[in-house]
VMD Tcl script that draws the C-alpha trace (Angstrom):
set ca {
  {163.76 70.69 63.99}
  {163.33 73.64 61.54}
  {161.22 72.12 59.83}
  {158.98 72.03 63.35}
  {159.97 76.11 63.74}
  {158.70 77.05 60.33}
  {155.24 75.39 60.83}
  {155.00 76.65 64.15}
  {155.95 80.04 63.27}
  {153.31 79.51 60.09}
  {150.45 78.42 62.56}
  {151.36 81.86 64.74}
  {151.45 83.94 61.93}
  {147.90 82.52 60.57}
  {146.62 83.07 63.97}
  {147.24 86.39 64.14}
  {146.21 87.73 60.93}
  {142.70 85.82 61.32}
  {142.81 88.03 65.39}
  {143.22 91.15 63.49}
  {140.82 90.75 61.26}
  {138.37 89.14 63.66}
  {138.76 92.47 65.83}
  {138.35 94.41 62.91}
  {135.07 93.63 62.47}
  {132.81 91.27 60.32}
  {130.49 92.16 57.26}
  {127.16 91.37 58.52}
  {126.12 89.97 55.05}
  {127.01 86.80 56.30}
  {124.39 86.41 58.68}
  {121.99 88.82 56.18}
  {122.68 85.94 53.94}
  {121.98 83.61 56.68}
  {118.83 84.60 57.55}
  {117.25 85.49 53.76}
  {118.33 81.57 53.01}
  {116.34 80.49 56.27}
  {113.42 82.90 55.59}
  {113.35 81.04 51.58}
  {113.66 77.65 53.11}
  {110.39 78.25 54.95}
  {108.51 79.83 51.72}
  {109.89 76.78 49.70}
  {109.03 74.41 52.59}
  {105.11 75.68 53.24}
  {104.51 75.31 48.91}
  {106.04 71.53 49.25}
  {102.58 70.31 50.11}
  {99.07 71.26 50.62}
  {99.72 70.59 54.58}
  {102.64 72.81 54.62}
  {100.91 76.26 55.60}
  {98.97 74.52 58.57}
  {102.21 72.33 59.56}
  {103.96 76.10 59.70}
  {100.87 77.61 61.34}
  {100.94 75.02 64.10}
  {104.33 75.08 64.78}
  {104.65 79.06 64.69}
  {102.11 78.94 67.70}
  {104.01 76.48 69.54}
  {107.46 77.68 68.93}
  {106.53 81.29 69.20}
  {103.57 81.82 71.04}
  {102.12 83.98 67.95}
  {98.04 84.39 67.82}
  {96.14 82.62 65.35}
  {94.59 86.19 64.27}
  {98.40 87.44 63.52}
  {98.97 84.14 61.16}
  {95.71 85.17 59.95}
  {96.42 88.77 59.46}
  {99.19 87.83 57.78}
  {97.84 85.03 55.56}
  {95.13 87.78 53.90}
  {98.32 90.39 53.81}
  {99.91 87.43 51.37}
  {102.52 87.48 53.37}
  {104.39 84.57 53.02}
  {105.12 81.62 55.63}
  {109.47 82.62 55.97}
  {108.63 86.23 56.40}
  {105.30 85.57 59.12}
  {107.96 83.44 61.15}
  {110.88 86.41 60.92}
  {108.00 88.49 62.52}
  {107.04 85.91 65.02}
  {110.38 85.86 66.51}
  {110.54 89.63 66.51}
  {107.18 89.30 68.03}
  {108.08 87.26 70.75}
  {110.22 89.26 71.75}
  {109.31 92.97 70.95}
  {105.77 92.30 71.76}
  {105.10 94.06 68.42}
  {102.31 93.30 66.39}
  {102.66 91.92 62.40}
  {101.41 95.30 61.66}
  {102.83 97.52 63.57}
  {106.17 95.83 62.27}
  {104.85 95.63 58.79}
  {104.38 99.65 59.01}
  {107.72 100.04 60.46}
  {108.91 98.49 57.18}
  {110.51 95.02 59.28}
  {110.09 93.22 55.91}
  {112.45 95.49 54.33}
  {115.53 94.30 56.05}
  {114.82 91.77 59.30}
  {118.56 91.96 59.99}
  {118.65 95.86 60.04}
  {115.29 95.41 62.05}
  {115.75 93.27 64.92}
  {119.38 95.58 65.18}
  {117.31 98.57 65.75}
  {115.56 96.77 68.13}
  {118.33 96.31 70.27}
  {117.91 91.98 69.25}
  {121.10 89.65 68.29}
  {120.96 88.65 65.00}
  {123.03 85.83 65.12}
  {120.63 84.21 67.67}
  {117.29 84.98 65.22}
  {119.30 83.36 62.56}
  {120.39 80.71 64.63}
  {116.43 80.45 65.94}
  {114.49 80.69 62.59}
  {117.09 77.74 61.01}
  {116.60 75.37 64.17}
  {112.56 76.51 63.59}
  {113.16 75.44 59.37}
  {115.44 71.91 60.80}
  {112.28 71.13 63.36}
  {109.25 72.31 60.26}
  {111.59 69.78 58.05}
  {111.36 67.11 60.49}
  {107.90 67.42 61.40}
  {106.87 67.38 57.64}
  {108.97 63.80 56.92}
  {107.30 62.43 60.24}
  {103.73 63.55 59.11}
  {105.08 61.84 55.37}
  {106.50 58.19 57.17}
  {103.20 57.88 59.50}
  {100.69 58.02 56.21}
  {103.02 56.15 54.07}
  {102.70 53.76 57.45}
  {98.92 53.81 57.21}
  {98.24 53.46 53.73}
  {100.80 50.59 53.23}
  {100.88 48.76 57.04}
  {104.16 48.93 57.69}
  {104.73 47.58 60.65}
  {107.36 49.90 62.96}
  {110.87 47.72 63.30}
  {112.02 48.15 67.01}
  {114.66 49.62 68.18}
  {117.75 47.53 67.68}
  {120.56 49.45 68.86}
  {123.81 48.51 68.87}
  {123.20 44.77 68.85}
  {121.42 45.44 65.71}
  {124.73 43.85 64.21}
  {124.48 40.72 65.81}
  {120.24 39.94 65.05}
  {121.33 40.11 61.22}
  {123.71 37.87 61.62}
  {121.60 35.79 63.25}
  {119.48 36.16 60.46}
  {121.87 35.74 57.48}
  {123.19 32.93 59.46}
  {119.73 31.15 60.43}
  {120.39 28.23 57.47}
  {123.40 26.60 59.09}
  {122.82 23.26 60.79}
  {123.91 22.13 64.74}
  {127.25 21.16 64.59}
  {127.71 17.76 64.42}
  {130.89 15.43 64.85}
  {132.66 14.52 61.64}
  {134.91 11.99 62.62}
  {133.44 9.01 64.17}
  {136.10 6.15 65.32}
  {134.53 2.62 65.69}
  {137.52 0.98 67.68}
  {136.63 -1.48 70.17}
  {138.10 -0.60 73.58}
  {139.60 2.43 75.21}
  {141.68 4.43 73.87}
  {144.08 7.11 75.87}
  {146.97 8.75 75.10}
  {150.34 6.98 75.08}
  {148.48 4.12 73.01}
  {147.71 2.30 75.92}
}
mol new
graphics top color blue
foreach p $ca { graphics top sphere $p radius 0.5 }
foreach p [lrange $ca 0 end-1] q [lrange $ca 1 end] { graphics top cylinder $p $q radius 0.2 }
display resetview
């Protein structure tokens, strides 16, 4: 029993120093640091291949409704792919242009940035790292379907959950019908109770 008192009075005490110093207010470096590693995931990711600036291109259109003559703007600006996608987000929904941004010195600090703006940060973040998750998936899919070409490798279907049961099927394929292995070659009947 006091044993059960001390660790609920431990779990209280933990919640209420992590309530003060929730209400006290967070550093914003975390999501800063958030959205720098997001913005460096998408430089890294557009220098992986020679398809990667096009892959990002394509997708930034799609996901963001930017122009081809702002990704093109941009692209002879040397601007690179992590910072063109900050800027489409703020773009979408500022209805800014990459230069009129790039003069208001948006490259700077996005974080600081889209705050001025009157945008949540936590939902660019949250935005540009589901746009790097979608870039990443894209790219392996573009990867598997020439690996597919080049090699023939035939799609496997869907399995599911019964994939289970087609191995063993498979791993089992080898064993014979079962047969009787006792054979009795008594003339007559036979029942129980010997008769």
């Amino acid at each position: 029993m006091r044993i059960r008192r001390t660790f609920l009075g431990l779990l209280f005490a933990a919640l209420g120093l992590s309530a003060s110093a929730f209400a006290s207010g967070r550093s914003s470096s975390a999501p800063t640091a958030v959205l720098t590693n997001v913005i460096s995931r998408l430089d890294r990711e557009a220098s992986i291949d020679s398809d990667g600036p096009s892959l990002l291109a394509d997708l930034i259109e799609k996901a963001y409704g930017t122009r081809q003559d702002e990704l093109k703007w941009g692209v002879d600006r040397k601007l690179s792919w992590g910072d063109m996608t900050a800027l489409a987000y703020i773009q979408a929904t500022t209805g800014k242009s990459f230069e009129e941004m790039i003069q208001e010195n948006a490259r700077h600090d996005f974080y600081a940035y889209a705050e001025n703006a009157g945008m949540s940060c936590e939902k660019m973040a949250r935005s540009l790292d589901d746009f790097m998750k979608k870039a990443e998936r894209e790219r392996n899919t573009r990867i598997f379907e020439k690996l597919r070409a080049s090699r023939r490798v035939h799609p496997m279907p869907d399995l599911g959950n019964g994939f289970g049961l087609f191995q063993e099927a498979l791993d089992f394929r080898h064993i014979d019908i079962p047969q009787p292995t006792k054979i009795h070659d008594l003339p007559g009947e036979l029942s129980k109770g010997g008769q």
